[in-house]
N, C-alpha and C positions, 0 to 999 in steps of 0.2 A: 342578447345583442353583443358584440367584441365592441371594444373599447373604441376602436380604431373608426369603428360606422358612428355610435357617438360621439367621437370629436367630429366628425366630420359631417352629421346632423347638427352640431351645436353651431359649428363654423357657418354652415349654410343659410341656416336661423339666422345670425346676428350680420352677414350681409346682407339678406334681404332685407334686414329692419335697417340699416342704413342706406340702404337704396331709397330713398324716398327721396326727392328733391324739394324745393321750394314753394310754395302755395302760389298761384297765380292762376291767370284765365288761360293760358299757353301752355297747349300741352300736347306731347307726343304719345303716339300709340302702344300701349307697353308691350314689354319685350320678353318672351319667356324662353328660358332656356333649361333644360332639363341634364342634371351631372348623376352619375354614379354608372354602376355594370356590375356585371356579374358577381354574386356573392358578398355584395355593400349594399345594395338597393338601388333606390333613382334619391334623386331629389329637384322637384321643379323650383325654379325661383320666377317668378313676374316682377317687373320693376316698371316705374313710369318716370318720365321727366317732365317736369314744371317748369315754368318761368319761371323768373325771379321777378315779383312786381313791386315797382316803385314809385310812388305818386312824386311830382315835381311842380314847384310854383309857376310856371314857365307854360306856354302855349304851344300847344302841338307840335303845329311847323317850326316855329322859332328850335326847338328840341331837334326835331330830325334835321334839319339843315347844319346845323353842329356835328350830328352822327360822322361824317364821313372822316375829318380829319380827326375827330375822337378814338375811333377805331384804328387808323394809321399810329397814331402816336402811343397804342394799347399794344403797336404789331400783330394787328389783325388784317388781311390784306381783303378788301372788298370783294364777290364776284355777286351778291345779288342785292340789287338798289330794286324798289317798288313804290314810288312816290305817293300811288293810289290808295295803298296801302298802310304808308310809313313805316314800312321795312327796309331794315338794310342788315347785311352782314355776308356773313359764309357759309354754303353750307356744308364745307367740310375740306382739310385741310392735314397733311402729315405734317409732323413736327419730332422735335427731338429736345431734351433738356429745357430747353427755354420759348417764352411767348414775347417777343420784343425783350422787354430786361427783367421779365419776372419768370422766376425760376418756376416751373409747372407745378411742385407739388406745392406750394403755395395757395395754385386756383381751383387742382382736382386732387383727389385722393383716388388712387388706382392698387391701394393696399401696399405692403412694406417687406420689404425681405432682411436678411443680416443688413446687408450693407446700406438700407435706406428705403425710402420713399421710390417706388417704382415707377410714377410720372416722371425720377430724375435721368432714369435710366432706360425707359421702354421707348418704343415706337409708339406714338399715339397720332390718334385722325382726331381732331376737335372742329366743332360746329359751335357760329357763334351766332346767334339771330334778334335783331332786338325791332322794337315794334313800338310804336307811340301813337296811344291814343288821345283823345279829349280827355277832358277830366270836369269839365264844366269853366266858369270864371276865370280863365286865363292860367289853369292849369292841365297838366297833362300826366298821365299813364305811359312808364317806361317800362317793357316787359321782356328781357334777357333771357334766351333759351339757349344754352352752357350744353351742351352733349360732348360726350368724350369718350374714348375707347382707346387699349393699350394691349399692347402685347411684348413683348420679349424681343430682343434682337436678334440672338444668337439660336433660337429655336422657330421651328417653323411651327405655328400655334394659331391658333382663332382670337380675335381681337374682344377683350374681355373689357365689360363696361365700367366708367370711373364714374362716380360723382363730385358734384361740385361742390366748393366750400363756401359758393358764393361772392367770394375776394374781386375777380371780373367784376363781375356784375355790380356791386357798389362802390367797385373805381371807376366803372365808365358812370353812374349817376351821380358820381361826387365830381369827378370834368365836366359832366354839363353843368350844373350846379356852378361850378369855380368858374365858368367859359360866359353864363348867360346873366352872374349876379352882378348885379348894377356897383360898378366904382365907388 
């Protein structure tokens, strides 16, 4: 095998073992994508993405009726509320550099070139979904589904997927937390 197909096996390896997300009961359908051609081989990757789950002392509703201006003040801008459900969030959004005032590679990691972190510099779509359940005794299940994909500015390329570092997702559980704990 040329060297060139082994870096490039090794590289493929250690994304897919960092694609894994979060442990939780929320989860999207994974996604396979297949790289290589002629005279390098293939190489498939599958990935999936999890929630992020977070028990909170706090009662369901009391949790989701907080959601809305939590997310505003995170600059995440609302399009899907589900009361029935206690759903709220996005499910998907272009952005560039920044998420309200936090700098993107902070919350996703979309891999690094010379000059940086490529969430700082790419085009990315982010989806943000959070969900609250019972949890029994006047507690509740808060579950953040974080998806994210990026690509290049200046090339015209397919939108290549980020994972989450998780940072979202336990700043919006530490707002509720600071929004619903008693004075």
């Amino acid at each position: 095998m040329r060297p060139t197909t082994l870096l490039c096996l090794a590289s493929l390896t250690a994304l897919a073992a960092c694609a894994s997300g979060n442990a939780g009961s929320t989860s999207r359908a994974p996604v396979t994508q297949t790289i290589g051609g002629a005279g390098v081989g293939r190489a498939t990757i599958t990935t999936t993405t999890e929630a992020d789950v977070m028990t909170l002392p706090f009662d369901a509703d009391m949790v989701f009726r907080v959601l809305p201006s939590l997310y505003d003040s995170l600059g995440v801008q609302i399009n899907t509320v589900d009361p029935a459900r206690r759903m709220i969030g996005n499910n998907g959004f272009k952005l560039r550099q920044r998420l309200g005032k936090a700098v993107l590679s902070t919350l996703i990691d979309c891999g690094n070139t010379q000059i940086g972190p490529n969430a700082d510099s790419y085009d990315v779509y982010l989806s943000v979904i959070t969900t609250v359940t019972p949890a029994g005794a006047g507690a509740s299940t808060l579950s953040t589904l974080l998806e994210a994909q990026a690509r290049p500015i200046t090339y015209n390329q397919a939108y290549n997927r980020c994972t989450t570092k998780g940072t979202l997702e336990q700043r919006l559980a530490d707002l509720v937390t600071r929004r619903l704990k008693p004075s």
